[in-house]
C-alpha positions as CSV (number, residue, x, y, z in Angstrom):
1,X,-76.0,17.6,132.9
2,X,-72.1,18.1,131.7
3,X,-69.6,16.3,133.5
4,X,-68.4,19.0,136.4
5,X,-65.2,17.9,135.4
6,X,-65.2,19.0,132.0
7,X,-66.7,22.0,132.6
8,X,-63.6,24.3,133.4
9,X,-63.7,28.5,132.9
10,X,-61.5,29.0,130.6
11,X,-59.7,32.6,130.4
12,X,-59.2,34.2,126.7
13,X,-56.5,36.2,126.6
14,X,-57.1,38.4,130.1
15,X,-61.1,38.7,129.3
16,X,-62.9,36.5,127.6
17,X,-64.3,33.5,130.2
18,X,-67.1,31.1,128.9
19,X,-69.3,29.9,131.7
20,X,-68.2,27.1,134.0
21,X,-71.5,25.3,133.0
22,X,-70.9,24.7,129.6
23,X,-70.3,21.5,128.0
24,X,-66.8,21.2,126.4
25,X,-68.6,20.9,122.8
26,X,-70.6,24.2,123.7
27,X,-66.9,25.7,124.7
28,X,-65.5,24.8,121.6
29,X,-68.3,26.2,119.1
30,X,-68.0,29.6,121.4
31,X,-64.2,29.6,120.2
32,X,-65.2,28.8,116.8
33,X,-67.5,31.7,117.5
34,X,-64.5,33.6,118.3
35,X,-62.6,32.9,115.6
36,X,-65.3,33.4,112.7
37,X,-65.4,36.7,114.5
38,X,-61.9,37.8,113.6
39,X,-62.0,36.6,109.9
40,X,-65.5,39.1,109.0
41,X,-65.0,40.0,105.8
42,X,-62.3,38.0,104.6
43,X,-62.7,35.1,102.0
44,X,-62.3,32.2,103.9
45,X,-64.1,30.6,107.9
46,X,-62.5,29.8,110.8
47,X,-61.4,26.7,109.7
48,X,-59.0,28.4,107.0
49,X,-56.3,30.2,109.4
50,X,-53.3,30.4,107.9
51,X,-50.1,29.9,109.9
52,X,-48.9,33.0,111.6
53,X,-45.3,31.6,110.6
54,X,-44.0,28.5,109.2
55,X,-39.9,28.2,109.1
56,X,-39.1,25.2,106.2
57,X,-36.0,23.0,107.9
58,X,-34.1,20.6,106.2
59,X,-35.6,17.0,105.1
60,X,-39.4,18.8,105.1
61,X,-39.2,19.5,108.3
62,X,-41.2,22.7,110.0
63,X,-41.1,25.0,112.5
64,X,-44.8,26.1,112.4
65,X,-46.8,28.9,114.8
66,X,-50.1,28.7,114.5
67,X,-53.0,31.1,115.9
68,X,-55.8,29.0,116.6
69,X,-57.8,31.0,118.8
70,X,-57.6,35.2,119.1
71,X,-54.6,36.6,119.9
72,X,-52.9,33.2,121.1
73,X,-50.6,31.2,119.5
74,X,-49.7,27.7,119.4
75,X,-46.1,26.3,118.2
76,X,-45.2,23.1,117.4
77,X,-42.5,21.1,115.1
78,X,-42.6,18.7,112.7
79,X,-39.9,16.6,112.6
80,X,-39.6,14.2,109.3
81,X,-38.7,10.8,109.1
82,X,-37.0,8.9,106.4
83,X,-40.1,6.7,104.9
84,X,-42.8,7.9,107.5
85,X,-46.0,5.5,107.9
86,X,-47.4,8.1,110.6
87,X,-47.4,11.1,112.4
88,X,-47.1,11.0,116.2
89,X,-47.8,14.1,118.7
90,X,-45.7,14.0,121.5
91,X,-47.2,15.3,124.6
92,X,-44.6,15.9,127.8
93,X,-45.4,15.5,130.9
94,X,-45.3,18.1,134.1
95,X,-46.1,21.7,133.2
96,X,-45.3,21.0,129.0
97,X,-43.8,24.0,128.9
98,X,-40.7,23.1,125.8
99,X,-40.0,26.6,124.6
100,X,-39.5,25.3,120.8
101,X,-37.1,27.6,118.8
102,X,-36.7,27.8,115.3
103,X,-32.7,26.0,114.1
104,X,-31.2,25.6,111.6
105,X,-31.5,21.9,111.7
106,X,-34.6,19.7,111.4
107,X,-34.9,19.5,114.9
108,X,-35.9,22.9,117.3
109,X,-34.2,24.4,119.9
110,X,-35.7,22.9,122.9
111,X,-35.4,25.2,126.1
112,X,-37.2,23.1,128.6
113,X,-38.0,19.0,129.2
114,X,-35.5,17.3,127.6
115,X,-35.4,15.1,130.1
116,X,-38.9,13.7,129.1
117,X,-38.9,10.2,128.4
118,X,-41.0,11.6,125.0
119,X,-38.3,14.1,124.4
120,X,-35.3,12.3,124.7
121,X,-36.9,9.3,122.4
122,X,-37.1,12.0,119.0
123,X,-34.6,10.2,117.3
124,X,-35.8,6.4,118.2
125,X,-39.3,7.2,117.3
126,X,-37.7,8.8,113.4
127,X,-35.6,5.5,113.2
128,X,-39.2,3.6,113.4
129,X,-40.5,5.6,110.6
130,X,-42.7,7.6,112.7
131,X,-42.7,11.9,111.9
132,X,-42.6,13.4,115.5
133,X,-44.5,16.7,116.0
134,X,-43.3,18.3,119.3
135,X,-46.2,20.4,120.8
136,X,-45.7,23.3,122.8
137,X,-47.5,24.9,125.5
138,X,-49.7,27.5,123.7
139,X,-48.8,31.3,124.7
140,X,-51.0,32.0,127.2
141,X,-49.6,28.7,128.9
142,X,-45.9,29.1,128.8
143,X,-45.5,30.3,132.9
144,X,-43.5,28.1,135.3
145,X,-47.2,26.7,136.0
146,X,-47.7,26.1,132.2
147,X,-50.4,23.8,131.5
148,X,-51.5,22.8,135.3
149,X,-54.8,23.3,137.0
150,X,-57.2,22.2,134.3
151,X,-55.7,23.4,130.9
152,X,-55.5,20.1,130.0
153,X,-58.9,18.9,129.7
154,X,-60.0,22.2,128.4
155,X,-61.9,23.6,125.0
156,X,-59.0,25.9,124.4
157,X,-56.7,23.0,124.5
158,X,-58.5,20.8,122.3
159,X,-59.6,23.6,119.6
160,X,-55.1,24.1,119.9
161,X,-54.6,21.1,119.0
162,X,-57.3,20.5,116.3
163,X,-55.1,23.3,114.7
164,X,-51.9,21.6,114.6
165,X,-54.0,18.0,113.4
166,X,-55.4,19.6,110.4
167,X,-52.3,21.0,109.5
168,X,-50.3,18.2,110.1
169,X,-52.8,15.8,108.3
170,X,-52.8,18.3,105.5
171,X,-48.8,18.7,104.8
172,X,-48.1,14.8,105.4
173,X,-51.3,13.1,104.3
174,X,-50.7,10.5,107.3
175,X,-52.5,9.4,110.3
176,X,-52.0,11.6,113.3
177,X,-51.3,9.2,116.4
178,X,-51.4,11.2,120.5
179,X,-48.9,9.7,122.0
180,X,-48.7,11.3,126.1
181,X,-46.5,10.5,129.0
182,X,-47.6,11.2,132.9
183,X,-49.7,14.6,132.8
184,X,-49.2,14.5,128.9
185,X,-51.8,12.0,129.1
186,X,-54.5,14.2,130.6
187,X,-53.7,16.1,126.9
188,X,-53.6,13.2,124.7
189,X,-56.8,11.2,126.1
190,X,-59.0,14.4,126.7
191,X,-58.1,15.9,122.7
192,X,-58.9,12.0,121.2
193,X,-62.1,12.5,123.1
194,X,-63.2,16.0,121.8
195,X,-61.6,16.6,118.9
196,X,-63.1,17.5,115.7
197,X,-60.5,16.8,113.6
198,X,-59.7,12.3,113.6
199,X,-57.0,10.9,115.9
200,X,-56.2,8.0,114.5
201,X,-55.0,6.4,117.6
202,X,-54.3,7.1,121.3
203,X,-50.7,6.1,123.3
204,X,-51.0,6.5,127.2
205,X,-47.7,6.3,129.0
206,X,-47.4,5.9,132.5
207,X,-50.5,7.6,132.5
208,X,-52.6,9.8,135.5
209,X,-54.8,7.8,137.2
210,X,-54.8,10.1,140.5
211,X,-56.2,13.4,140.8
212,X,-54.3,16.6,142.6
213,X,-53.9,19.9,142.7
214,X,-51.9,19.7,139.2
215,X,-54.3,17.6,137.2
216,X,-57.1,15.1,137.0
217,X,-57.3,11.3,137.2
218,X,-58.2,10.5,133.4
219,X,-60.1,7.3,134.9
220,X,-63.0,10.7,135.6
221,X,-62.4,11.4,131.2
222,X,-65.8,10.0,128.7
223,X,-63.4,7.4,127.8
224,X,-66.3,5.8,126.4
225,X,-66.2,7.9,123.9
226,X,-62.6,6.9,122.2
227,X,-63.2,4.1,119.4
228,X,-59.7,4.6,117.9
229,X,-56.6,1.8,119.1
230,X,-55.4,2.5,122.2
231,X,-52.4,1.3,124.0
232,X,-51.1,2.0,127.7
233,X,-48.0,1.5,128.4
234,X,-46.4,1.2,132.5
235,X,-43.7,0.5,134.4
236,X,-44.0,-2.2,137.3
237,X,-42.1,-0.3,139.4
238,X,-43.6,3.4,138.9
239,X,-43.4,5.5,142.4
240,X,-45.0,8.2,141.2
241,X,-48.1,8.5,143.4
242,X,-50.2,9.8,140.6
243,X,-49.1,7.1,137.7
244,X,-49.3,3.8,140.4
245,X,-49.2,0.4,138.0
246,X,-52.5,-0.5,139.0
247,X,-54.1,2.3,137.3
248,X,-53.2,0.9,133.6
249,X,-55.7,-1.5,133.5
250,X,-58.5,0.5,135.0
251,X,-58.0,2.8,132.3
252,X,-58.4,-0.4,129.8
253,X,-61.7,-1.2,131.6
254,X,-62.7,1.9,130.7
255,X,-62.2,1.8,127.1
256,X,-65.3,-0.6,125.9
257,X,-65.5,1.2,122.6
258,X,-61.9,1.6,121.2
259,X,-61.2,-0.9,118.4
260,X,-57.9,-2.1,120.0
261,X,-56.8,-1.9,123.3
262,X,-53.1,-2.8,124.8
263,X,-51.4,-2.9,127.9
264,X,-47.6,-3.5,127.8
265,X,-46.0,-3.8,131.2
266,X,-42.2,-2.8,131.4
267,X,-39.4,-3.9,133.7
268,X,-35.7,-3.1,134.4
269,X,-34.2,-0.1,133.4
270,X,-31.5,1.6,135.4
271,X,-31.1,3.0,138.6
272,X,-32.9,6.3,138.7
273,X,-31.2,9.7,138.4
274,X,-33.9,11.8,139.4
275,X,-37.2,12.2,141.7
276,X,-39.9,9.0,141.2
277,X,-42.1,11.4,139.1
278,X,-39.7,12.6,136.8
279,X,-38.2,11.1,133.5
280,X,-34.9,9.8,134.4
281,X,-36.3,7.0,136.9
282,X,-38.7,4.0,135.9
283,X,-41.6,6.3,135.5
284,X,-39.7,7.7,132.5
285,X,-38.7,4.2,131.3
286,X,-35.2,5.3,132.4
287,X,-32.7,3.2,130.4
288,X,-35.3,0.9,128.1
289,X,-36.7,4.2,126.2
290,X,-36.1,2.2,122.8
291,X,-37.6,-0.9,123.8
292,X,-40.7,1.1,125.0
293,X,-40.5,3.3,121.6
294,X,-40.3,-0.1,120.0
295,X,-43.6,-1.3,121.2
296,X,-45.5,1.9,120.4
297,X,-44.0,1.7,116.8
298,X,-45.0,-1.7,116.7
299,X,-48.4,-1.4,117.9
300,X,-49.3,2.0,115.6
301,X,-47.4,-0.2,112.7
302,X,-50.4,-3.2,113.4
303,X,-52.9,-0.2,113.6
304,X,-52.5,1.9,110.5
């Protein structure tokens, strides 16, 4: 029987649902479906979409839109580093909702998040020699809700993602790291799980580890499943009520098959500047963002 968990309807545009008793593998070849669909009679599968627009920025940088499944897009940015040794996805917390805008710069407009403990830590993760590649809510996700009440351990997700992987992989020839923070890790665990296309590594910070309304406990994810290096990263003094502390290490007893796991424990910081389960407080690593950056450079660095 599929997990109940990972069996979530998923809406296509305004029509399209696949059945809530599908597995999220029998979800994703249905999109496949749907995509193999659109290309009849072209030369070329689903797994040859093209960018719907790519902007080149300065240093080989990109401001790419992609259209992974029918009539949705997905944008992202690639941000270059000086001598990158890997790529790392950056997944926000909250709804994810970043509203990337093409500049004239190597870095995008940014009309939401910034105060992300991923977001503000662009430039210390380029200093480590680590490309960044900012992901987006996809289009049928960019509400106020944005990517609540199950998106995140969905099909569509993952088959959005696999999108931006391949391409990624393809332009940089590097390994592609998930890097998440708070509900960003519901996206980063659940796409190293299901993904078609390699992650080569998975980085949990302060990471879900109680279900609500918004999202699920990734404790209830196939963990199992993950073989790549993982690291989790907390605060000792999180107050968020759906990242406590003591939910790292259950996630790390839950990982018996990934070839390296890590828990770093963080302290100090400043005093916070917004609400416990927000970015500028010591669930956002408020004030020690480079140390924490540090340690996930450190750790990919050992694990590339």
């Amino acid at each position: 029987m599929p997990n109940s968990g990972l069996c979530a309807t998923l809406i296509l545009g305004a029509a399209l649902l696949l059945s809530a008793c599908q597995t999220t593998g029998e979800q994703l070849a249905a999109l496949d479906g749907d995509a193999s669909a659109e290309l009849a009679g072209l030369d070329g599968d689903a797994s040859a979409l093209k960018p719907a627009e790519i902007s080149e920025q300065p240093g080989g940088s990109a401001f790419v839109v992609l259209e992974p499944r029918k009539g949705i897009t997905q944008k992202f940015a690639l941000i270059k580093a000086r001598y990158p040794a890997a790529n790392v996805l950056l997944f926000a917390g909250g709804h994810g909702v970043l509203k990337l805008k093409k500049n004239r710069s190597s870095r995008p407009g940014l009309g939401g998040l910034s105060g992300n403990f991923l977001i503000r830590s662009i430039d210390d993760f380029g200093s480590l020699d680590l490309n960044v590649v900012l992901v987006d809510a996809p289009s049928d996700q960019q509400s106020q809700i944005g990517m609540r009440g199950g998106f995140r351990n969905s099909a569509a997700h993952v088959k959005d993602v696999e999108s931006i992987i391949d391409f990624v992989k393809q332009r940089t020839g590097l390994p592609v790291w998930l890097v998440g923070t708070s509900r960003g890790t519901e996206s980063a665990a659940f796409i190293t799980i299901y993904s078609r296309s390699p992650v080569d590594g998975l980085i949990l910070t302060s990471p879900m580890t109680v279900s609500n309304q918004s999202g699920r406990n990734i404790k209830g994810y196939e963990l199992e499943k993950i073989t790549a290096p993982v690291q989790i990263v907390y605060h000792q003094n999180d107050g968020c009520s759906v990242t406590p502390p003591s939910g790292a290490r259950a996630i790390a007893r839950s990982l018996p098959n990934a070839k390296v796991v890590e828990v770093k424990k963080f302290s100090g910081g400043g005093p916070a500047k917004s609400g416990p389960c927000t970015g500028k407080s010591a669930h956002g690593f408020f004030r020690i963002e480079r140390s924490v950056v540090e340690s996930i450079a450190a750790f990919i660095m050992a694990n590339i």
